[in-house]
N, C-alpha and C positions, 0 to 999 in steps of 0.2 A: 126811307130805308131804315133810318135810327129808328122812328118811331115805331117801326114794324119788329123792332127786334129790343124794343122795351115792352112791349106788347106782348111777345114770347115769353121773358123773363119773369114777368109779369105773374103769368099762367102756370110758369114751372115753379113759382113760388106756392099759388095757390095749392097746387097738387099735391104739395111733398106738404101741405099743413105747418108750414113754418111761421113764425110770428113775426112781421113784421112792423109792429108802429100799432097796427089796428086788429085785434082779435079778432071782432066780430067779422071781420068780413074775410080772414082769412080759417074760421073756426071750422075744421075736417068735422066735428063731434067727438073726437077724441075724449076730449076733457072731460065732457058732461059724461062718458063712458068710465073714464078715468074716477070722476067723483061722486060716482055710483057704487064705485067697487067693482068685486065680484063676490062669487058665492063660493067657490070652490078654487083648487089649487089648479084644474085644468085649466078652468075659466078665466084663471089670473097669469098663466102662460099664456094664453090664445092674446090677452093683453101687453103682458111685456112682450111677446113676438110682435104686435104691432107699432109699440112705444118703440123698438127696434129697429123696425121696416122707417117711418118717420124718422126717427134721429140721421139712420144712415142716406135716407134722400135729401135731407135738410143739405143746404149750400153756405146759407148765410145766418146769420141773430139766432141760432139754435141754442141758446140757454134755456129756454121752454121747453125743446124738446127733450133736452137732456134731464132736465129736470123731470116731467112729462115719464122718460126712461127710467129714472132714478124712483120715482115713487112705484110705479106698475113693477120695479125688481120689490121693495119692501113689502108689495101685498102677495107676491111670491114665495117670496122667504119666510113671511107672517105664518101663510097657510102650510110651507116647507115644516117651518117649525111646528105647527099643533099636529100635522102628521109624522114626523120624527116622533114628540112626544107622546102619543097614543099606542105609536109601536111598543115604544120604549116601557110605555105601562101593561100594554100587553106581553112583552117578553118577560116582563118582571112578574105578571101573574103566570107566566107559563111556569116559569123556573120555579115559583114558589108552591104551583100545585105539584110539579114532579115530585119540589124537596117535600110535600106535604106526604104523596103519593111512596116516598123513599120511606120516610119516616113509618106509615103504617107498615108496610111490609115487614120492618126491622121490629116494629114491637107486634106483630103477629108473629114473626117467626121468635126473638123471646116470651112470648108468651107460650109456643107450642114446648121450646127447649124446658123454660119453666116448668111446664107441668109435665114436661118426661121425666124431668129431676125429681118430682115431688112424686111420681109414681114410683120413680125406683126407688127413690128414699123409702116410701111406702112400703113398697114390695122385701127392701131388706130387712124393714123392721120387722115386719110380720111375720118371717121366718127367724129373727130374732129370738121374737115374742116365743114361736111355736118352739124353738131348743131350749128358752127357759123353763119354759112348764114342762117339757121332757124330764129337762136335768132335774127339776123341783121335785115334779111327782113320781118320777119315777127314780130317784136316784138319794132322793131326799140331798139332794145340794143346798148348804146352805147359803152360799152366793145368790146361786136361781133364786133362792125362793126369797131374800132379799130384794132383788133386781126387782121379780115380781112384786111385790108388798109396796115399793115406791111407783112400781106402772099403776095398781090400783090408784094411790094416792092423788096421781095426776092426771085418772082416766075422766073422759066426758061420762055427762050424765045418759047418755044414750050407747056408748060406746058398746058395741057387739062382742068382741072380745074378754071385756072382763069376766063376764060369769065362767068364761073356759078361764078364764086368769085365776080367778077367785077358788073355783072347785081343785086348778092343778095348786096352788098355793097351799089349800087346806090338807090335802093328800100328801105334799112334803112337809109338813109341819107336821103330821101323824108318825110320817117316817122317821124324820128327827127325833119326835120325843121316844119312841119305842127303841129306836137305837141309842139315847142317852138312857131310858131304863135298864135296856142290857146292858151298856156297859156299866152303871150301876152297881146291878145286881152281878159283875163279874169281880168288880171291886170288893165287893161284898164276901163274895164267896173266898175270894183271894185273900183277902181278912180273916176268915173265918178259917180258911183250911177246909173249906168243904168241897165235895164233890161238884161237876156242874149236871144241871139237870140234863135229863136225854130229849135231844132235840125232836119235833115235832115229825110225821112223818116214822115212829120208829127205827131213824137208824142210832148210830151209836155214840152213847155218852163220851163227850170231846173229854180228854182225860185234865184234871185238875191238879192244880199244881198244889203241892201241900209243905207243911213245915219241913224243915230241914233234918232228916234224919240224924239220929242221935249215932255216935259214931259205935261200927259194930252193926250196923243193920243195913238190909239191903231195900232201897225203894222199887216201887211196883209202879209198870205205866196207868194203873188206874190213880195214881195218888196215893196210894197208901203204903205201908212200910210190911216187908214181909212179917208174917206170924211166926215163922220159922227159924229164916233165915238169920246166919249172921254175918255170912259173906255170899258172895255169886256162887254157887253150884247150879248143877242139873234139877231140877225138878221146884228154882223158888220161883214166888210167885205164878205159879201155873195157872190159877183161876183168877189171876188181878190184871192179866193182860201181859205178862213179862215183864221181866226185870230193865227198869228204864236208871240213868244217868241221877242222883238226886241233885235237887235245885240248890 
């Protein structure tokens, strides 16, 4: 009866793969499976679930198995870890093509804002441009035609606007000098006591201002002093335009 039931024990040792004295005869294959590895992180669970199943039937001398357990967890964790790690470089490339993907959008959309600014900047100038040469040519400004004379100076060699720049420039610089002629020649006239000529068109000689009457005489609105007269009555200066205030 004892020896029937060392016999037993025996067999339940074999079973559960436990070490007892002599590997070889108690060796499941475990091991040689164990010191093969695996390939993959399933392949190394489907292992620790068995390093598991062993340790927990083990009864007695189970340092091998636990040990046996302990290695089949670190080719677990091993392969745990190179798949953490791969995510980990994969979420770090994800995030960095978004922020890549974040980034152009921001300097596509600066770059549209950009060039709206540089069109309206554009678009002001050019109506700018176009009430300089107004005020220049036509008004003879000497501001505009300033303004103008440094847009030439800093214009590109291609620029399409200058020669309108250039032609309203030269056309307020005509106006200028003709308007500095007449006043001039009003200067002039003003010196002299002479009449002013009659303006273009035929209508009527602007009346000229003349020397200060000598006292005793009456001045005439054409400038001149009556022939007559030595005070205001009816009938002085009748053909000199009437009797005006003297200067």
């Amino acid at each position: 009866m004892i020896r029937r039931a060392v016999v037993w024990l025996s067999l339940a040792a074999l079973l559960a793969g436990c070490h007892h004295g002599d590997g070889a005869l108690h060796d499941d294959g475990f091991r040689s499976r164990l010191s093969r590895g695996c390939r993959s992180e399933p392949e190394c669970l489907v292992l620790e679930l068995d390093a598991r199943a062993r340790a927990d039937r083990c009864v007695s001398g189970c340092e091998q198995a636990e040990a046996d357990l302990h290695a089949s967890r670190a080719l677990v964790a091993r392969y745990r870890q190179q798949r953490e790690a791969r995510q980990a470089q994969i979420e770090a490339q994800r995030q960095a093509d978004e922020a890549a993907e974040a980034e152009r959008r921001r300097a596509e959309l600066e770059a549209v804002e950009a060039a709206r600014r540089r069109e309206d900047a554009a678009h002001a100038a050019g109506l700018e441009l176009a009430a300089t040469e107004l005020a220049c040519a036509q008004q003879g400004d000497a501001a505009a035609c300033d303004a103008l004379l440094r847009y030439l100076a800093g214009a590109a060699p291609r620029d399409e606007r200058a020669a309108q720049a250039r032609a309203s420039l030269e056309k307020g610089r005509r106006l200028i000098a003709e308007r500095e002629a007449e006043r001039a020649a009003e200067e002039q006239r003003e010196a002299e006591g002479a009449p002013a000529p009659a303006r273009p068109g035929g209508g009527p000689a602007a009346p000229a201002r003349s020397r200060p009457a000598p006292e005793g005489r009456v001045c005439c609105c054409d400038g001149t002093l009556s022939p007559t007269c030595t005070y205001v009555k009816r009938g002085c200066c009748s053909h000199h335009g009437g009797v005006c205030a003297c200067p």
